[in-house]
ZAPA-513882 format. One record per residue: residue number from 0; residue in three letters; x, y, z of N, C-alpha, C in turn. Coordinates in steps of 0.02 Angstrom, whole numbers. Layout:
BEGIN
SITE     n   res      n.x      n.y      n.z     ca.x     ca.y     ca.z      c.x      c.y      c.z
SITE   NUM   ALA        X        Y        Z        X        Y        Z        X        Y        Z
...
This chain:
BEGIN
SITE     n   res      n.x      n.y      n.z     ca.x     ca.y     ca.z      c.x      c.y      c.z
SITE     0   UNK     1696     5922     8158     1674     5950     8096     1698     5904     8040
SITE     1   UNK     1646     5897     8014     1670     5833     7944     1690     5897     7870
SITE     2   UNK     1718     5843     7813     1745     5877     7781     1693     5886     7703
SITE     3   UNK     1648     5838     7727     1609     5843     7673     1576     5893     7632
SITE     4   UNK     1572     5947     7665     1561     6028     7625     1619     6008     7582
SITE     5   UNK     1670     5995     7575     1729     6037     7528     1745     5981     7467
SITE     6   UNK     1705     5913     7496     1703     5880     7418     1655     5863     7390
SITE     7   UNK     1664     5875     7311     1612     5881     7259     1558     5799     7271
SITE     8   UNK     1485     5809     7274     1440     5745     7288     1426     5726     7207
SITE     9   UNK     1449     5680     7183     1447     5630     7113     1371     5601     7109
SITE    10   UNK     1331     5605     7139     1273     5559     7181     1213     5604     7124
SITE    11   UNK     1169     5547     7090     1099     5578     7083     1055     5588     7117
SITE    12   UNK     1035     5647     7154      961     5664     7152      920     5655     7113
SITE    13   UNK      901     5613     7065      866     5611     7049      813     5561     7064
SITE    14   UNK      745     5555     7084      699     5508     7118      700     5455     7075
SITE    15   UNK      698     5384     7090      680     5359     7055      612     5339     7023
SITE    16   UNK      613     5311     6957      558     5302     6938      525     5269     6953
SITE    17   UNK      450     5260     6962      399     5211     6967      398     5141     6925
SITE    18   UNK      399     5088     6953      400     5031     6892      329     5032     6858
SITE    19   UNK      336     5025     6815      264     5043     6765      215     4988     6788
SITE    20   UNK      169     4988     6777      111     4938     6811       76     4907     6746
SITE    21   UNK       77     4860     6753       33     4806     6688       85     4780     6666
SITE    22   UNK      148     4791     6664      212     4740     6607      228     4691     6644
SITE    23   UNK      220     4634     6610      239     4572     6693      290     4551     6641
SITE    24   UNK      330     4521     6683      401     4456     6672      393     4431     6579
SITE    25   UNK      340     4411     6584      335     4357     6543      323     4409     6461
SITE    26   UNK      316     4483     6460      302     4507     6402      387     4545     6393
SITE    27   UNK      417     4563     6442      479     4587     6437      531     4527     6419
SITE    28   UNK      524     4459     6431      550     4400     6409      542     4396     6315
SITE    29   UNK      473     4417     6319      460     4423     6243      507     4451     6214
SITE    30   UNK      482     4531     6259      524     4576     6205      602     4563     6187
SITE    31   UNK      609     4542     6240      692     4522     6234      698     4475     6191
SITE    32   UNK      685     4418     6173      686     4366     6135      694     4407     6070
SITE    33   UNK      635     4430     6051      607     4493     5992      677     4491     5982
SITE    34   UNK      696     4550     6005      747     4594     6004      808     4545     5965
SITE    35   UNK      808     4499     6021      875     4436     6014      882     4427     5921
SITE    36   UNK      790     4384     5906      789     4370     5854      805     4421     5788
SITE    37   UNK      783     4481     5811      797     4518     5750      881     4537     5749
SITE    38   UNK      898     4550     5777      979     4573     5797     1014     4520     5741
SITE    39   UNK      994     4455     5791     1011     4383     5741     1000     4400     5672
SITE    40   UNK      935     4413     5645      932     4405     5589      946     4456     5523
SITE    41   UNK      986     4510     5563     1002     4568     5547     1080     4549     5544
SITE    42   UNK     1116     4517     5582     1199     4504     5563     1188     4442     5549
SITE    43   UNK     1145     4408     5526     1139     4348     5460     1160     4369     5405
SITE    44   UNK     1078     4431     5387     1106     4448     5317     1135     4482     5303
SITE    45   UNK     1178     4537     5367     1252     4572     5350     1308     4502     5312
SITE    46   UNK     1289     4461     5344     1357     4390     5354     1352     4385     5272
SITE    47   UNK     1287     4356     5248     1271     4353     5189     1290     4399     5128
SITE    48   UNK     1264     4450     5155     1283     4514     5094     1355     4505     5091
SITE    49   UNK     1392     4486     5141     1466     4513     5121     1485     4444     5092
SITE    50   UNK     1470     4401     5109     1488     4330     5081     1467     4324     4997
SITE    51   UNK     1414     4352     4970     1402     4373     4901     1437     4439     4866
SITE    52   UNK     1476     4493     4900     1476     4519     4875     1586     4510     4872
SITE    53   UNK     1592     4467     4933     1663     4431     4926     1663     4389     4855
SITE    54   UNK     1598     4360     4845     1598     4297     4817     1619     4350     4709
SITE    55   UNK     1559     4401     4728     1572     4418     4662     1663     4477     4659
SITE    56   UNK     1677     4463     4696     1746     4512     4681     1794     4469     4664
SITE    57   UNK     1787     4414     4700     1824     4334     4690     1831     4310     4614
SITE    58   UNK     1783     4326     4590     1725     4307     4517     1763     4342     4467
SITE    59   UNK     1744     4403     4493     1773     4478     4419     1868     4463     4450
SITE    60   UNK     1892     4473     4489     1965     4447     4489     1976     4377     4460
SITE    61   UNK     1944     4333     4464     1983     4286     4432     1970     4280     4351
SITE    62   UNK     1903     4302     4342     1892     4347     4253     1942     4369     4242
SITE    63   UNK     1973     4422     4274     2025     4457     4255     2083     4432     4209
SITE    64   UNK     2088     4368     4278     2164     4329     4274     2152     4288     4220
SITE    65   UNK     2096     4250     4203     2104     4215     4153     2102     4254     4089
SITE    66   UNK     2075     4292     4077     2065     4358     4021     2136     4355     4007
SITE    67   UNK     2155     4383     4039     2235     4427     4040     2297     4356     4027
SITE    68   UNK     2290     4299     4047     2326     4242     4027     2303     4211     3973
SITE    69   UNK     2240     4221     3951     2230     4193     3875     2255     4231     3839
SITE    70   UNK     2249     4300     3845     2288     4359     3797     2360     4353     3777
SITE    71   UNK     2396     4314     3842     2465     4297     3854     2477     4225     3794
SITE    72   UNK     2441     4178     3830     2440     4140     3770     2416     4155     3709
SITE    73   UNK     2391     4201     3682     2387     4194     3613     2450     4242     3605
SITE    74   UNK     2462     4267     3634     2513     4313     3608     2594     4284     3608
SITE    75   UNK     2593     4228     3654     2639     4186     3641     2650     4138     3600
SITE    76   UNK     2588     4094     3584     2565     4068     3539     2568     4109     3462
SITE    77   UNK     2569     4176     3445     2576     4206     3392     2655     4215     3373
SITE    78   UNK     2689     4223     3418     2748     4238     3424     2784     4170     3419
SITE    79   UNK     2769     4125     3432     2811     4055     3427     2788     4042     3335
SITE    80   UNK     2720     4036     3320     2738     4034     3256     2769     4059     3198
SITE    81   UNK     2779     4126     3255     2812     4186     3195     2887     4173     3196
SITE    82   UNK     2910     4145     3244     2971     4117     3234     2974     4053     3204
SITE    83   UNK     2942     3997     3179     2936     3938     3181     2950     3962     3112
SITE    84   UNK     2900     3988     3059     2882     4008     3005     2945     4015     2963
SITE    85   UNK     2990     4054     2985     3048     4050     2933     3084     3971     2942
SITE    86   UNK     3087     3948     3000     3129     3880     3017     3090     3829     2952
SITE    87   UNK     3016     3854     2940     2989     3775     2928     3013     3785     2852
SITE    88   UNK     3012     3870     2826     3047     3859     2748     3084     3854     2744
SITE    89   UNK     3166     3853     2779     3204     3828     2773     3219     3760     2775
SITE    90   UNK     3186     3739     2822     3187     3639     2838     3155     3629     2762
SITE    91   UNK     3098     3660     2736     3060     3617     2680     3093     3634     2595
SITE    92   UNK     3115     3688     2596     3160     3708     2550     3238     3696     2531
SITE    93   UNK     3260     3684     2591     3328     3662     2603     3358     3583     2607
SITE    94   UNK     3354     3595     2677     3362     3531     2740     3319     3469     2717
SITE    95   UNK     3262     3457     2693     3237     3405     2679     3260     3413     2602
SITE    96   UNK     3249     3434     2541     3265     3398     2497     3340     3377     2492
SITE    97   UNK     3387     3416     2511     3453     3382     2510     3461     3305     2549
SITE    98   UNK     3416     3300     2610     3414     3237     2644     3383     3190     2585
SITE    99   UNK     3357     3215     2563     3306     3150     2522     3340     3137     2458
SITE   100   UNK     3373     3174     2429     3427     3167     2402     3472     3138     2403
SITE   101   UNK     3522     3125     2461     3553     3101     2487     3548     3034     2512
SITE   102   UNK     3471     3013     2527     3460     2952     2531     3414     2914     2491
SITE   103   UNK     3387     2939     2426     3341     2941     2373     3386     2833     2378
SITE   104   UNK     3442     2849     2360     3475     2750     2339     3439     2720     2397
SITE   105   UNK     3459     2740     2443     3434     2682     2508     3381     2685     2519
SITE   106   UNK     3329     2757     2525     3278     2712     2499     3227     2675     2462
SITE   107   UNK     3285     2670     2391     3231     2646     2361     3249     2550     2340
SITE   108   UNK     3323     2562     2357     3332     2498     2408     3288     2452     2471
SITE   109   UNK     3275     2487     2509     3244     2474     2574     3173     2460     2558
SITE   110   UNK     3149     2499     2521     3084     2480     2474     3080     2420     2432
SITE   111   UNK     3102     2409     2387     3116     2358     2368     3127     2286     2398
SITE   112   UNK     3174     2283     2454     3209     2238     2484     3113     2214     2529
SITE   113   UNK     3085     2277     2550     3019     2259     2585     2967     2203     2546
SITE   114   UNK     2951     2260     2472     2917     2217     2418     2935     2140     2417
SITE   115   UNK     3003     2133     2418     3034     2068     2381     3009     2018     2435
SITE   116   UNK     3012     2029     2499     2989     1974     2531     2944     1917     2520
SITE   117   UNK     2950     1862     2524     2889     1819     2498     2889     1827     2428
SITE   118   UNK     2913     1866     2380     2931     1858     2307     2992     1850     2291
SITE   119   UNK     3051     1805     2320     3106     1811     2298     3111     1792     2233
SITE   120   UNK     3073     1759     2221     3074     1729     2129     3038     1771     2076
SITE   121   UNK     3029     1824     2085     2982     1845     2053     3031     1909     2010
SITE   122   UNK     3044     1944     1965     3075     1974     1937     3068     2051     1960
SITE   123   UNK     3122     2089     1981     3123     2140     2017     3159     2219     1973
SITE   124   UNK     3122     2267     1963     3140     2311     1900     3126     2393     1946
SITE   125   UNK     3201     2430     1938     3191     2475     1970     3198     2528     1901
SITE   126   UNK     3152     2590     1898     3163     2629     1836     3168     2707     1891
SITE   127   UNK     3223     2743     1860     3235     2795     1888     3257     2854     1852
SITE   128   UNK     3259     2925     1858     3275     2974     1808     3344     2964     1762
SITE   129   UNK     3360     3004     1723     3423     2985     1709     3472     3030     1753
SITE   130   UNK     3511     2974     1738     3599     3002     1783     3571     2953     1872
SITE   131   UNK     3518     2936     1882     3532     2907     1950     3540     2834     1944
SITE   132   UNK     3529     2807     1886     3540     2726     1898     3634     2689     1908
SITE   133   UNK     3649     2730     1899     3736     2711     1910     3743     2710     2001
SITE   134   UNK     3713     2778     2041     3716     2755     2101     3650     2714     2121
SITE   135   UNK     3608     2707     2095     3570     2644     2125     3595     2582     2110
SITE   136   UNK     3631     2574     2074     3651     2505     2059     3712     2499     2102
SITE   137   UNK     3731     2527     2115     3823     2529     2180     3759     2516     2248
SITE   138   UNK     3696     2535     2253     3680     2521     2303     3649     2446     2332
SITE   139   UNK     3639     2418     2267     3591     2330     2263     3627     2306     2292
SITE   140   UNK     3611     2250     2353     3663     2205     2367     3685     2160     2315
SITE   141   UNK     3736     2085     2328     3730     2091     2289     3697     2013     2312
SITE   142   UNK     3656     2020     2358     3626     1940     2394     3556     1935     2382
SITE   143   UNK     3501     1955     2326     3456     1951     2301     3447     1887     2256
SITE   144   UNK     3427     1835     2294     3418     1799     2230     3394     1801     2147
SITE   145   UNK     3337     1843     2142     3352     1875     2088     3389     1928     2053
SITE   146   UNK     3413     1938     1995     3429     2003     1957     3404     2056     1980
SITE   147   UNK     3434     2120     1974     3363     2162     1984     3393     2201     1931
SITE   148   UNK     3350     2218     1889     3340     2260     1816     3359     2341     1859
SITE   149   UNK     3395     2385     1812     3396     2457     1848     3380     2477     1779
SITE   150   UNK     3350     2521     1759     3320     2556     1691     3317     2625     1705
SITE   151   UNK     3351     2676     1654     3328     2777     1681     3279     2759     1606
SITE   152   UNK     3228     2812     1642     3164     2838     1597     3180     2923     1579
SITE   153   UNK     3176     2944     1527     3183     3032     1534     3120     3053     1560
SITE   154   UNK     3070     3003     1558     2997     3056     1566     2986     3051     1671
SITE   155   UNK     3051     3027     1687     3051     3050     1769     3089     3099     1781
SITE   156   UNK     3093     3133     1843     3130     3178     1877     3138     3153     1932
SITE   157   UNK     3202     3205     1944     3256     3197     2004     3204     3180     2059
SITE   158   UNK     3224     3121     2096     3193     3103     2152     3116     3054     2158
SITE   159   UNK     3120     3037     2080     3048     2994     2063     3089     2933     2029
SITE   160   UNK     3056     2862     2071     3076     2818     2044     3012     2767     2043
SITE   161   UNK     3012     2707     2010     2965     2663     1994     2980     2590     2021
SITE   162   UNK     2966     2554     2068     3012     2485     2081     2935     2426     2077
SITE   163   UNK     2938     2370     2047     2895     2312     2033     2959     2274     2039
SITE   164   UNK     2906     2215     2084     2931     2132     2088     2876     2109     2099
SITE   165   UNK     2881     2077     2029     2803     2044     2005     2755     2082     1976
SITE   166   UNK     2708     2073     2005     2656     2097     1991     2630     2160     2028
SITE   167   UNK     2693     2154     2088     2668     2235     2132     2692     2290     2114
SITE   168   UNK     2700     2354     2134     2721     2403     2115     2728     2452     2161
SITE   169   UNK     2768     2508     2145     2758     2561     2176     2812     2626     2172
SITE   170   UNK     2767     2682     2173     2806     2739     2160     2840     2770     2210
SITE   171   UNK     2903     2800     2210     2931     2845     2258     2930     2915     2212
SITE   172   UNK     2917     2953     2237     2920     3032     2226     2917     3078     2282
SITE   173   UNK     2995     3094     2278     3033     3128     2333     2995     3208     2333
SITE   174   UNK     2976     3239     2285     2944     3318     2236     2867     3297     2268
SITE   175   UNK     2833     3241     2245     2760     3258     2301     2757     3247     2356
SITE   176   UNK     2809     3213     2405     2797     3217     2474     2839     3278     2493
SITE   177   UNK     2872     3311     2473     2892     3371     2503     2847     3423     2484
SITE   178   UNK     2784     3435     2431     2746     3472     2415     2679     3443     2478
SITE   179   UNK     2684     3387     2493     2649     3385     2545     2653     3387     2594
SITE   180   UNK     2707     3383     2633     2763     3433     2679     2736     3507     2672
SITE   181   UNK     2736     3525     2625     2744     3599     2642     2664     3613     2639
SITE   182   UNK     2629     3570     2607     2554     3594     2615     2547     3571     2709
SITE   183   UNK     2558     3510     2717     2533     3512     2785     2579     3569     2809
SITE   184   UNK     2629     3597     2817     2658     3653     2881     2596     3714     2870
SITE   185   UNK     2592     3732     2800     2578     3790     2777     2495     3773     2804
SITE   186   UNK     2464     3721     2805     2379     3720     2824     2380     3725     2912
SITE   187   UNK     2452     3719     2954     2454     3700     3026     2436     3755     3022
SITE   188   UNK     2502     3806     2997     2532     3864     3009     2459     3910     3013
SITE   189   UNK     2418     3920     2961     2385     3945     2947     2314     3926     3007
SITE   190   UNK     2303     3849     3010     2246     3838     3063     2273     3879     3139
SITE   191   UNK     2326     3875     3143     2353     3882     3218     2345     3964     3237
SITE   192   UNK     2357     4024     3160     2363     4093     3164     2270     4101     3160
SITE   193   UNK     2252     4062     3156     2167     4087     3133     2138     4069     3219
SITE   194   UNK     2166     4011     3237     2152     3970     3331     2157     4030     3356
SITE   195   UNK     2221     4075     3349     2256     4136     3406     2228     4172     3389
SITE   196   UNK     2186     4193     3332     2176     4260     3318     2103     4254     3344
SITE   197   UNK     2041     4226     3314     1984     4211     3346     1953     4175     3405
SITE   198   UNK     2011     4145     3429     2014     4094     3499     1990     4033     3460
């Protein structure tokens, strides 16, 4: 006696089917191909879509980043001049006229001594406000072959002097290059807050 009554049969009954009649080899090759090609051309333009739609997220993120770092720079850029701003009136109010002050003799020495070149013979005349020709004259060497004339004018001010040898000339005025000092900071200052503010 076998045991096969008592275990379960896994097995289809079911008949098989008839192979259909008229489909030969060569149209089921088709279809398959078919099939192949569209499949293909269906995870192409999956591949694609995502490759454009990587491409624009790539795009609006790096918008972002540059957005958000220009903002940085101007805002750093606003902030450096806003500190700069008191430094430059103090340098132009302070710090530079006492320097120029301080070296107003030498250079109007050093000026001079330039002029004179190639004119040593030629008569050399420095005119300066009053009260400064006592230290311009402690400053003349005293190895000029010519004299050099020191003359105060009242119709100058502190830091304006006049020096000719010969026929050349030329003015020092310590009061318009520091007024042009402060026009150039004040036209930076101003181009640089107008750059940050409108880009």
């Amino acid at each position: 006696m076998t045991i096969a009554h008592l275990l379960e049969d896994f097995g289809f009954e079911t008949p098989a089917e008839p192979a259909v009649a008229g489909v030969s080899e060569e149209v089921i090759e088709e279809q398959r191909l078919a099939s192949f090609e569209k499949g293909y051309s269906a995870g192409w333009d999956d591949a694609v879509t995502a490759k454009d739609q990587e491409t624009i997220r790539i795009s609006a993120e790096l918008a972002n980043s540059l957005e958000d770092l220009s903002f940085t720079y101007h805002e750093a850029q606003t902030q450096l001049l806003d500190s700069l701003d008191p430094m430059f009136k103090v340098l132009t109010s302070a710090i530079l006229p006492d320097a120029m002050a301080a070296s107003f003799g030498h250079h109007i020495v050093d000026q001079l001594a330039g002029m004179a070149k190639g004119q040593t013979d030629q008569p050399m005349q420095i005119v300066v406000s009053p009260g400064e020709g006592a230290p311009v004259r402690s400053l003349l060497p005293q190895n000029f072959s010519v004299p050099v004339t020191v003359r105060e004018d009242s119709t100058l001010s502190s830091g304006q002097a006049y020096l000719s040898v010969g026929s050349t000339e030329c003015e020092i005025n310590c009061d318009a290059l520091l007024e042009s000092i402060e026009d150039s900071i004040e036209a930076f200052t101003y181009h640089a807050k107008e750059d940050s503010q409108y880009g």
